[in-house]
C-alpha positions in Angstrom: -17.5 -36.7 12.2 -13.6 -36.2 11.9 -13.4 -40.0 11.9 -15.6 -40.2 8.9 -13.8 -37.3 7.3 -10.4 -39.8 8.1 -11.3 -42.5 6.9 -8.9 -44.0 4.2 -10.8 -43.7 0.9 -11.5 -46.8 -1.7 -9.0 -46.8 -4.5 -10.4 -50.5 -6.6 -13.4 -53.0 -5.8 -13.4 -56.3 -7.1 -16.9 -57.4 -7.2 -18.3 -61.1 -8.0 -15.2 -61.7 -9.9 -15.1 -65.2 -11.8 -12.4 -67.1 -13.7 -12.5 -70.6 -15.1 -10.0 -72.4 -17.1 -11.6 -75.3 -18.6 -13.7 -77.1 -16.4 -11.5 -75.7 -13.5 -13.2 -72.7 -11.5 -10.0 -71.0 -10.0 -12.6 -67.5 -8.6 -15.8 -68.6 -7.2 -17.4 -64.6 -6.8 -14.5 -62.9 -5.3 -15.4 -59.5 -3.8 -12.7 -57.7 -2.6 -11.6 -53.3 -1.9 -8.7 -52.0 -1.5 -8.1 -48.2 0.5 -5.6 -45.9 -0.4 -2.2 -46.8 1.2 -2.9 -49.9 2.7 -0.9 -53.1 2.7 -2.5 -56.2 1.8 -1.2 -59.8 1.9 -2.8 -62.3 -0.6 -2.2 -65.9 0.4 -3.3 -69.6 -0.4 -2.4 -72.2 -1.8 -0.2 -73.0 -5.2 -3.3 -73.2 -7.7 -5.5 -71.3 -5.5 -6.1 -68.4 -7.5 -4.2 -65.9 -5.8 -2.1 -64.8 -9.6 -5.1 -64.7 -11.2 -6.8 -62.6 -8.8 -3.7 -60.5 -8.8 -3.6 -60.2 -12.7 -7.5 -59.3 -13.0 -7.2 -56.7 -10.3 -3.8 -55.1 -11.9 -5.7 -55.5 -15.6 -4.1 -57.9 -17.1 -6.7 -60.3 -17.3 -10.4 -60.1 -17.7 -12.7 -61.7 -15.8 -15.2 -64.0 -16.6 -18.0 -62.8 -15.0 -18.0 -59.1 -11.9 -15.9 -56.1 -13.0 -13.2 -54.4 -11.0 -13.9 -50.4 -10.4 -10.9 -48.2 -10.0 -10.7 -44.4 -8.9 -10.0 -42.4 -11.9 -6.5 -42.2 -12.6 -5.4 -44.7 -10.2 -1.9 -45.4 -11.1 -1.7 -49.4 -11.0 2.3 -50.9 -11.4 2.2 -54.4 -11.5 5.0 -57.2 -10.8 4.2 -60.0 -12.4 6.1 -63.6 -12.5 7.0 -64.0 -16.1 8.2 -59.9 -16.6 8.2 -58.5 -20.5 10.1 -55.6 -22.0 10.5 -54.1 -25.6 13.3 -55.9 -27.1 17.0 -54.6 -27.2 16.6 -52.4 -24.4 19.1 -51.5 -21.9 18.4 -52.1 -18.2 18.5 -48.5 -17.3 16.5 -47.5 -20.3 14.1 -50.6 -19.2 13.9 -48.8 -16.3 12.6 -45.3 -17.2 10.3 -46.9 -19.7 8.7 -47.7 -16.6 8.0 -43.5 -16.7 6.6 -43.1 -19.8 5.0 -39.2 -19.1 8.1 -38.4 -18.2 10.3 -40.2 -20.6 8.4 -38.0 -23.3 8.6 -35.2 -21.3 12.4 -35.2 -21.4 12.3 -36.7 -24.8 10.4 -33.4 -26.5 12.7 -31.1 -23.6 16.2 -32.5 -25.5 14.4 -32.2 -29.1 13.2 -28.5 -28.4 16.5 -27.5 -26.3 18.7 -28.6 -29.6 15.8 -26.8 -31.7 16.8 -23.8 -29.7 20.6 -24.2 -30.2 20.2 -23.7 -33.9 18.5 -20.9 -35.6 14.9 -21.2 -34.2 13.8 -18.8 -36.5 10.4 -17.6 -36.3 9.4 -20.3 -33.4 11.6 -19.0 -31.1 8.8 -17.4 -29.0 6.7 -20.8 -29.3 10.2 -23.0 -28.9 11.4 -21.5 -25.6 7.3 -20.9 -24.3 7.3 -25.1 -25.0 10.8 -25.4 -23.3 9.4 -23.2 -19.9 5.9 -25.8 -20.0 8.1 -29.2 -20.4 10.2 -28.5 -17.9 7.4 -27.5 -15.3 5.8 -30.9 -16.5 8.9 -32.8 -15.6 9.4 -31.2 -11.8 5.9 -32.2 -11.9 6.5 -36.0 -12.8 9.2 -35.9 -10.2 12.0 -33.9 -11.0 15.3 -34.0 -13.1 16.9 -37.0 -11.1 14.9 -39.9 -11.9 17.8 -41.3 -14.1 19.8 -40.9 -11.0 17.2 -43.0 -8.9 16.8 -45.8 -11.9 20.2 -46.2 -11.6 20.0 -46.4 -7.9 17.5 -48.7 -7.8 19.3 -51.2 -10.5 22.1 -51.0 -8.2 19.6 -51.7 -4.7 18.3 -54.7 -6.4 21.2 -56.5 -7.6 21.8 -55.3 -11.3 26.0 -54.5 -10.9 25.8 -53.0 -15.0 23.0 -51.2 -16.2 24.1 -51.3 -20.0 23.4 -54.7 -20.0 20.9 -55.5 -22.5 17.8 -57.1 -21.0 17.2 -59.6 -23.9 20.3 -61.6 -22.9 19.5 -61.3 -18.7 18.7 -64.5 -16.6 15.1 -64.9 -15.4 15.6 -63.9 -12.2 17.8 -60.6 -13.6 15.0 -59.8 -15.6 12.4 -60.1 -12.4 14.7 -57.6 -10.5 14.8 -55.3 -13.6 11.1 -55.1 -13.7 11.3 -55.0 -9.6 13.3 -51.5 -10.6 10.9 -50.5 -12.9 8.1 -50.7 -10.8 9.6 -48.8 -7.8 10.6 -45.9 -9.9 7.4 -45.5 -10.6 5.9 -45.0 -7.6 2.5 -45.8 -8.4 -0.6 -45.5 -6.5 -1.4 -49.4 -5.9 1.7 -51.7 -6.3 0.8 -55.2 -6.9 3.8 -57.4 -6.4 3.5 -61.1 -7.2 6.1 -63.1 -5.5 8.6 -60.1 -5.2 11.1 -62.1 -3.1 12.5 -64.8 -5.6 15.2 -64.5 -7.1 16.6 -61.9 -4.6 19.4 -62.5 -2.3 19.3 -62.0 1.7 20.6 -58.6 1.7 18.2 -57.5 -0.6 15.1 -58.4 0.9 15.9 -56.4 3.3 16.1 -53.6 1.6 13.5 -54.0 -0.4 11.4 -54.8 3.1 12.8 -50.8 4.1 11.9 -49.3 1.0 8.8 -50.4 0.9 7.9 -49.6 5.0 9.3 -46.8 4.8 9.5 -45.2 1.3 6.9 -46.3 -0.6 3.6 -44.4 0.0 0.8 -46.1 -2.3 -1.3 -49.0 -1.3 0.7 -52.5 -1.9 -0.9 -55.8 -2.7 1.7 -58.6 -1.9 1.3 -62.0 -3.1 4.3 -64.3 -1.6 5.4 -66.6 0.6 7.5 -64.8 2.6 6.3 -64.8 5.9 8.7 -62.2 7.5 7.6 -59.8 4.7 3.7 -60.8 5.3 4.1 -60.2 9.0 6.0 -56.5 9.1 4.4 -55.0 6.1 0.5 -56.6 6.0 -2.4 -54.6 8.1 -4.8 -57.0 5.9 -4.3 -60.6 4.7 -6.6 -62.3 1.9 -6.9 -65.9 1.7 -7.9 -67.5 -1.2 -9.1 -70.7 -0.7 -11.0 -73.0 -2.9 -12.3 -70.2 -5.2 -13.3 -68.2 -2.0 -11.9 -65.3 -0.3 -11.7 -65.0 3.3 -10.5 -61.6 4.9 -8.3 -61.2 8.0 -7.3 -58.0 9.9 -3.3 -58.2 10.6 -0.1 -59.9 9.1 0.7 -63.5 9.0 0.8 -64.0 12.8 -2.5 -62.9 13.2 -4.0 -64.5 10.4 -2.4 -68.0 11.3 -4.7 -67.1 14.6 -7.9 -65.4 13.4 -7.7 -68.5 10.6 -7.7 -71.1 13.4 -10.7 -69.2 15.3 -12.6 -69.5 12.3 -12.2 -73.3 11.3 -12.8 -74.0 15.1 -15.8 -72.0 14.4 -17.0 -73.9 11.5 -16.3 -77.1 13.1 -18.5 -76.5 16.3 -21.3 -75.3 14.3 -20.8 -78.5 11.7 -20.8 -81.0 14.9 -23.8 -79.3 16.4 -25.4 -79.8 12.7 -24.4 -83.4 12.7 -25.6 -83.5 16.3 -29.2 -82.3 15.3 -29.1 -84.7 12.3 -28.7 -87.7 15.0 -31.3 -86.7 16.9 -33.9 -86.1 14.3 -33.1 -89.1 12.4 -33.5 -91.0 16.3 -37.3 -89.9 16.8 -38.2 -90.4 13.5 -37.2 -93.9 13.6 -39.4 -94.4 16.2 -42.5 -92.5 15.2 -43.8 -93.4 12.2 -46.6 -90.9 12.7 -44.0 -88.4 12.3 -43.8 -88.9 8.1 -47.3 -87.9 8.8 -48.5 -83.9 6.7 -49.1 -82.6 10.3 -45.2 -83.1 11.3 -43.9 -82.3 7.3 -42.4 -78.9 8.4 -40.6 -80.7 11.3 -39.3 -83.1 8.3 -38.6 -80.6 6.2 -36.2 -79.2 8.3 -34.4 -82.5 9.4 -34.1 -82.6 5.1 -32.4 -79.3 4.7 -29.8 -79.5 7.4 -28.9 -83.0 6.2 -28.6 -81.1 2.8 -25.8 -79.0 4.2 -22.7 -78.9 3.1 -20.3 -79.1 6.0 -16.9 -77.3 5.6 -14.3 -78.5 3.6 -10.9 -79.8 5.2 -8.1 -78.5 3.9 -5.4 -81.4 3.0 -1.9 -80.4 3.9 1.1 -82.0 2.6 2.5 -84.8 5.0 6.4 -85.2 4.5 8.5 -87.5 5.8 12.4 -88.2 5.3 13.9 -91.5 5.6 17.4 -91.2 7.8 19.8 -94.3 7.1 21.8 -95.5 9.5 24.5 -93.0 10.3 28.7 -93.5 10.6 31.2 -91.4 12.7 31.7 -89.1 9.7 29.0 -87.7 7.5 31.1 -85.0 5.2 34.0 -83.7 5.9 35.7 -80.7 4.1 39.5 -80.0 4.6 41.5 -76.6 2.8 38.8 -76.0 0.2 39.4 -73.3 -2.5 36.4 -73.2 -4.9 36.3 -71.4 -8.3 34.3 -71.0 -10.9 36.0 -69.7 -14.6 39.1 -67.7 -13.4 36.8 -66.2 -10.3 37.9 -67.6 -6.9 34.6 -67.9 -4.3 36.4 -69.5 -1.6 39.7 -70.2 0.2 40.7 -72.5 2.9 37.1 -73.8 3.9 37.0 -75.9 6.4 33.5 -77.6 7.4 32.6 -81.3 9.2 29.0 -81.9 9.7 27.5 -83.8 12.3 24.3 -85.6 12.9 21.4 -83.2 13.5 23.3 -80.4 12.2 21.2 -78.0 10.0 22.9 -75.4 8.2 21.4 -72.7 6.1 24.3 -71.1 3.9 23.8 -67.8 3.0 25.3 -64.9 1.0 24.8 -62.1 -2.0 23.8 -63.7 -5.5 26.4 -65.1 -7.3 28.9 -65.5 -4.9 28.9 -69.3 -5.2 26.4 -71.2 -3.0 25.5 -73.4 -5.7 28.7 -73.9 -7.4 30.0 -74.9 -3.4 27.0 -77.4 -3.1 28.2 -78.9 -6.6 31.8 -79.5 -5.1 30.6 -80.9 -2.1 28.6 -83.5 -3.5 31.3 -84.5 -5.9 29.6 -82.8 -9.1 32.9 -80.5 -9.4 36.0 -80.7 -8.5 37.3 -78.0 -5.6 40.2 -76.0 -6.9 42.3 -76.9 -3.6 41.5 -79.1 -0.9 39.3 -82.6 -0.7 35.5 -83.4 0.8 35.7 -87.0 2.0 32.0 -88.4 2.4 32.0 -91.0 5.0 31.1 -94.8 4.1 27.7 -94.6 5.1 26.7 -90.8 3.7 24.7 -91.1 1.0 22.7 -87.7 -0.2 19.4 -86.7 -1.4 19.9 -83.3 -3.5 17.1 -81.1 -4.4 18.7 -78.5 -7.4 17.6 -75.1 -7.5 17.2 -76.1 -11.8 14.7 -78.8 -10.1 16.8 -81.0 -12.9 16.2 -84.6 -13.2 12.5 -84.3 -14.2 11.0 -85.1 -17.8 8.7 -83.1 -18.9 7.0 -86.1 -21.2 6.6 -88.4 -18.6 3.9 -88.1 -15.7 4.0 -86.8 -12.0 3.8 -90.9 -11.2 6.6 -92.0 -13.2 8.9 -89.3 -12.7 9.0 -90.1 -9.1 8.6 -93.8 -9.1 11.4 -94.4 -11.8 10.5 -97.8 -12.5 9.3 -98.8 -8.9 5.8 -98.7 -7.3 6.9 -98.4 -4.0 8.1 -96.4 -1.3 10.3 -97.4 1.6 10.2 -94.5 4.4 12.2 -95.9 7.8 10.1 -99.2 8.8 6.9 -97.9 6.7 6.2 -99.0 2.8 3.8 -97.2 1.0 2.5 -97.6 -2.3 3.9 -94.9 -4.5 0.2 -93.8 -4.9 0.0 -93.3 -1.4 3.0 -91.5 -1.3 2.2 -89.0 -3.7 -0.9 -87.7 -2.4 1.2 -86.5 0.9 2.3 -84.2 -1.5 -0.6 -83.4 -2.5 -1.4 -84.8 -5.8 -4.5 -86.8 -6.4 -5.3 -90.0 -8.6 -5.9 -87.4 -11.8 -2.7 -85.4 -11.1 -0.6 -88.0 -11.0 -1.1 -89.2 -14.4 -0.4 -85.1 -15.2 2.6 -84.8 -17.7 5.1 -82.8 -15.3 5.4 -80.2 -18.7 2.2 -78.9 -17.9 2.5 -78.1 -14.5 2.8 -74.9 -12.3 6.2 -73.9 -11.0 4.5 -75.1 -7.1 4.0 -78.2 -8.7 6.6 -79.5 -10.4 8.3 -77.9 -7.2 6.7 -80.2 -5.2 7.6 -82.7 -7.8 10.9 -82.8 -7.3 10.7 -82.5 -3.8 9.1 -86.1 -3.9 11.5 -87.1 -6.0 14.8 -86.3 -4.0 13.3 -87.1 -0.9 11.7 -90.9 -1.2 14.9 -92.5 -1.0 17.1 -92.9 2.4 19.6 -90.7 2.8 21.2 -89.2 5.5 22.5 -86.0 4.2 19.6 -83.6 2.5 20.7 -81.0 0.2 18.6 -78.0 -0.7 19.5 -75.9 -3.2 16.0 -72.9 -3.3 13.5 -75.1 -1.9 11.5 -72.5 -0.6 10.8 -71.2 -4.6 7.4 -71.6 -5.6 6.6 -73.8 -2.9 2.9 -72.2 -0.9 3.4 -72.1 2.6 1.5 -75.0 3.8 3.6 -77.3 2.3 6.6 -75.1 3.3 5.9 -75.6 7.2 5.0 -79.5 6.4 9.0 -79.4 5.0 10.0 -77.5 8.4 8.3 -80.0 10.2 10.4 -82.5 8.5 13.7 -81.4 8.1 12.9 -80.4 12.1 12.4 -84.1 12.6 15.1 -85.8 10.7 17.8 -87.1 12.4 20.7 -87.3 9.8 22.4 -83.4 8.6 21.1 -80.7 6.3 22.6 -78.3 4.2 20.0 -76.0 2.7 20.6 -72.9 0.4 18.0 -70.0 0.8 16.6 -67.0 0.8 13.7 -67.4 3.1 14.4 -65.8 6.8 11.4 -67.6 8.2 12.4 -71.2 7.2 16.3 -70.1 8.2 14.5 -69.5 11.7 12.6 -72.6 12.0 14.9 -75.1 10.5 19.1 -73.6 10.6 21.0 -74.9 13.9 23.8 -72.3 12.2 24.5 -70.5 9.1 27.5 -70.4 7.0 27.8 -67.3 5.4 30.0 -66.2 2.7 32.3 -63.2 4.0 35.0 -61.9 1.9 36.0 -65.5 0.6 35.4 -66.6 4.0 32.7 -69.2 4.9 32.0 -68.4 8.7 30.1 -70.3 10.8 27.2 -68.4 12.8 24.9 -70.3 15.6 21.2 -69.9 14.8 18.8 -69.0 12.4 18.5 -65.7 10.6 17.1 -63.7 13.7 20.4 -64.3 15.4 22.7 -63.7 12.9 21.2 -60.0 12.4 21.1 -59.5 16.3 24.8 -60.7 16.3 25.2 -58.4 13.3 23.7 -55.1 14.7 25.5 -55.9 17.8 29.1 -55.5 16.1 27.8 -52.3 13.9 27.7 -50.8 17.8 30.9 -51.9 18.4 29.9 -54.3 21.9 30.7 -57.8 22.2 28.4 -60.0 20.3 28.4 -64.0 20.4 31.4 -65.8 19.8 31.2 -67.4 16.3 32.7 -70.4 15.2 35.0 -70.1 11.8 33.5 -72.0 8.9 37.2 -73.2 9.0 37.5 -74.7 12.7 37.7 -78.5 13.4 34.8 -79.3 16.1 34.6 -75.5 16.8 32.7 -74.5 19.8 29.9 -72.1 19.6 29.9 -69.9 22.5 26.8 -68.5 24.8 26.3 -65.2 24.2 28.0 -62.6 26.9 25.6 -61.7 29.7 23.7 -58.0 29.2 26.3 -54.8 29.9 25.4 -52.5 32.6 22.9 -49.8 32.3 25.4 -47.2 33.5 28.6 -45.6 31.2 31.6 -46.8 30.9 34.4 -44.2 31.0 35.4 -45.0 27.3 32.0 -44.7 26.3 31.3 -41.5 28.3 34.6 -40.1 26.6 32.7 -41.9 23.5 29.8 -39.8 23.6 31.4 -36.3 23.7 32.7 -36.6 20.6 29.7 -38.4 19.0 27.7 -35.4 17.9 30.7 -34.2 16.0 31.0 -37.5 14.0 27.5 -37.3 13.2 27.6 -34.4 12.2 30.9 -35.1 10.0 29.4 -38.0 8.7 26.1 -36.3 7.3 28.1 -33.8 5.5 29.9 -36.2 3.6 26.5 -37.3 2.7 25.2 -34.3 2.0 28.3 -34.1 -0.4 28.2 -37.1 -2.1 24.5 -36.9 -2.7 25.0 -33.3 -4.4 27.9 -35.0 -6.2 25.2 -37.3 -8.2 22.9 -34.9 -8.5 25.6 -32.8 -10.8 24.9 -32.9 -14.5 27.9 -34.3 -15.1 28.3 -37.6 -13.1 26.0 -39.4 -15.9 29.1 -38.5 -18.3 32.1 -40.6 -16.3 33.0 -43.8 -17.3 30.3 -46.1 -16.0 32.8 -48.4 -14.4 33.3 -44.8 -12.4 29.0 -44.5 -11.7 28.7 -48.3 -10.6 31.8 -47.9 -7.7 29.8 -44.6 -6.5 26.6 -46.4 -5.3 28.1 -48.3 -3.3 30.2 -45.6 -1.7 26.9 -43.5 -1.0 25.1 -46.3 0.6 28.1 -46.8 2.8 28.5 -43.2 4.0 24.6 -43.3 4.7 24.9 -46.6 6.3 27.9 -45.4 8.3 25.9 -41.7 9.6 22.9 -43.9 10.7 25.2 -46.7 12.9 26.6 -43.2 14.7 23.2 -41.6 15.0 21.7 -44.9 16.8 24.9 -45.2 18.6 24.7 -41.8 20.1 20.7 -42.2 21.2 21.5 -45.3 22.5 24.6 -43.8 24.7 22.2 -40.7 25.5 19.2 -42.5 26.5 21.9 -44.7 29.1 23.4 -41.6 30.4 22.3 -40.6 34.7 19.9 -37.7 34.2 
């Protein structure tokens, strides 16, 4: 009975849900529910369906045919691709019009408080009755300080001034706007569709924490991001061909219950196929059998040969031609790289060698793509020279996906003028070679202008990639690609023998592809050995102030990276028992000053300094919290080692 009584209750069905453009049915009957505070992953592939099913379900789009049922006053915030806002807004005021309630609440508390200031006359009564009512509704619709947290939040994401006026943001500083707006919200079922692009590193992370552990309602995420799939999902959704499929866990475990299940419908399509032989066998040889005495035994042999048998699903096959390679590949000596009057870099230093994968990494708009235009040649450095060695020559995928015209088709954008494909010792007919990335005889004749963003991504991808090179350049190429075609470009770039430099800001394909990472650091770009895992290993090893693995300078000539040092002793040091009897005290220090800075922005007054003044706070306050976290860990950590 008290399992019953537990039980998470239904927030939204989707049931029977159909969609069609054209003559193209994207939902086939999807039926779907959703409980209150779960996390759900929707995956497939690009075209699949999953955005639709994602707009329909937030109310954005009707359905063809089936409804979709939601518990009175669910509170649906939706993320959507292509964000809109009121024009002229500012970014904070974009923000709280996320919070409309209480946006009029406030609104009506400032008219009736100014009311009040004057001569209220014979509505004073009534005025300050209104005033006590408002300002109950507001602590209701979450207090005074929700300016305070849009600001916050604006800040988390990535959005450094939030006077800025939306209408002249970037695309992707409009996405993190509406990111902003969604959070503050704090609605009942977030649906977030590809909540990841456009962010930098850093703030996937955080986004990953808030989300794990400060967001409450139940969260639909639609993305390719397979570290966020794996920590946050208890349920993945496939959609696949029109058809949903449900799985119970994150990305691991639907990568495995996935494979059960086509295993599954492969046995049970052989032993069909099996059954069809065998049939077909005796009635070739007894004629009798076409006889009305054996027309059930017929009639069966007709309906399982009737079957449809499951449908394989046709992953991208990508392969990348290495030329022949010379002693040097690129080599980079004394680099200073600027952009405008704003220096990135100083005194870079970088040779790369064959098989060398490197993922390069930092905060947006601290110059990975302007350093990938001056090592190609695009721009010039500001100090310093990149020699490219006789034999380099360079296949560059740009994150703009530039070089593709709109008015001409899929074939003839990549062919330029040539039907063929030359891949090592293999030709192919460019025909061929586009269907490994998945386009068909109809798609190819497809004017790239009306394609998806997956598409035309895997457009260009085609594009840079059919001609030899030895040095591959990626600027993004994770961005609207779906994951199948993701891990066929792993598999690839795993294979290739010549050197990779690839910019981006997906932790699993860092992982599976990066021998190292170059990572911008104060101006710096230092070298790290190993994917993304080991950089934030190496990283919380230094935040407890132990020895971490050596890393090479992004500066060093033929640097060396070292093998990490072997495991410390369980027992204490003296220094660190003399380190632990003072711990509790810098804890405890260290929480004040949070304690102080928090009530600092919760004064009425810090909203009236100069906002170059409210933008250097944030960061200060995340610091100090950052700061009385590292000591609390440190001193469990010391505590738990101690002899009992």
């Amino acid at each position: 009975m008290l399992a019953v009584m537990l039980r998470a209750l239904t927030i939204l069905s989707a049931r029977e849900v159909r969609r069609t453009y054209g003559i193209h049915e994207v939902l086939c009957g999807a039926s779907m529910a959703i409980d209150e505070g779960e996390r759900v992953g929707l995956v497939g592939r690009n075209g699949s369906g999953k955005s639709t099913l994602a707009r329909i379900i937030a109310g954005a789009e009707e359905p063809d045919t089936g409804e979709v049922v939601r518990r009175g006053g669910l509170r649906v915030g939706y993320l959507s691709q292509e964000p809109s806002f009121a024009p002229g807004l500012r970014a904070v005021d974009a923000v709280l019009a996320g919070l409309e309630s209480w946006q009029q609440a406030v609104d009506r508390h400032d008219e009736v408080s100014r009311l009040l200031s004057g001569d209220p006359g014979p509505r004073l009564d009534a005025l300050l009755h209104e005033q006590a009512d408002l300002a109950s509704k507001i602590e209701r619709l979450g207090g005074w300080d929700q300016r305070h947290e849009a600001l916050a939040l604006l800040g988390m994401v990535g959005i450094t001034d939030p006077e800025a006026i939306v209408d002249t943001m970037s695309g992707g500083e409009r996405r993190r706007v509406a990111l902003a707006r969604l959070l503050v919200t704090n609605p009942d079922l977030a649906i977030l569709d590809e909540p990841t692009n456009h962010l930098d590193l850093e703030t996937i992370e955080w986004l990953e924490g808030w989300l794990a552990n400060r967001f409450t309602g139940a969260l639909i995420l639609v993305t390719h991001d397979r570290y966020l799939l794996d920590r946050l999902v208890t349920r993945t959704i496939e959609v696949e061909q029109g058809v949903i499929h449900v799985y119970q866990g994150g990305w691991v475990r639907y990568l495995e219950a996935k494979a059960e299940r086509e295993a599954h419908a492969e046995r049970v399509d052989s032993n069909r196929r099996n059954f069809l032989r065998r049939e077909l066998e005796w009635l070739s040889r007894n004629p009798k059998a076409r006889s009305t005495k054996q027309k059930a035994r017929v009639d069966r042999v007709e309906a399982v040969r009737d079957q449809v048998g499951p449908k394989r699903e046709v992953a991208a096959r990508i392969e990348i031609s290495g030329e022949r390679l010379g002693r040097t590949i690129l080599d980079a000596e004394g680099l200073d790289v600027e952009i405008g009057e704003r220096r990135l870099l100083e005194q870079v230093n970088l040779q790369l060698s064959k098989g060398e994968r490197l993922g390069i990494v930092g905060p947006n708009g601290c110059g990975k793509t302007t350093l990938l235009r001056v090592l190609t040649g695009e721009l010039a450095p500001a100090a310093g020279e990149v020699q490219l060695g006789k034999r380099t020559q360079i296949a560059f995928l740009q994150q703009s996906r530039g070089g593709l015209d709109d008015n001409e088709s899929v074939f003839d954008n990549v062919g330029d003028g040539s039907s063929r494909v030359v891949l090592g010792d293999t030709e192919l007919d460019l025909r061929s070679y586009l269907e490994r990335f998945l386009f068909d005889t109809h798609a190819q004749r497809q004017k790239v202008g009306t394609l998806s963003g997956g598409e035309r991504a895997r457009v260009a991808l085609a594009k840079t990639l059919r001609t030899g090179a030895n040095l591959v350049i990626l600027d993004e190429p994770t961005n609207d690609l779906d994951v199948m075609t993701l891990t066929a470009l792993e598999d690839a770039l795993g294979d290739y023998p010549g050197a990779v430099l690839v910019v981006t800001h997906d932790r699993w394909f860092l992982d599976r592809v990066a021998t190292g990472l170059l990572v911008f650091e104060d101006r710096q770009l230092v070298r790290h050995a190993g994917g993304w895992a080991d950089y934030v290993e190496r990283r919380k090893l230094a935040a407890r102030d132990e020895p971490a693995p050596a890393r090479a300078s992004g500066g060093g000539r033929g640097a060396s990276e070292q093998a990490p040092p072997p495991p410390q002793e369980a027992k204490l040091t003296y220094a660190e028992e003399l380190e632990l009897e003072t711990l509790l005290e810098r804890v405890d220090a260290a929480e004040q000053q949070v304690s102080a800075l928090e009530a600092e922005l919760a004064g009425a007054d810090f909203y009236e300094r100069p906002v170059a003044e409210q933008q250097a706070f944030f960061p200060k306050l995340e610091a100090a919290r950052a700061e009385a976290t590292r000591l609390a860990e440190r001193w469990t950590e010391l505590e738990d080692r101690r002899p009992r």
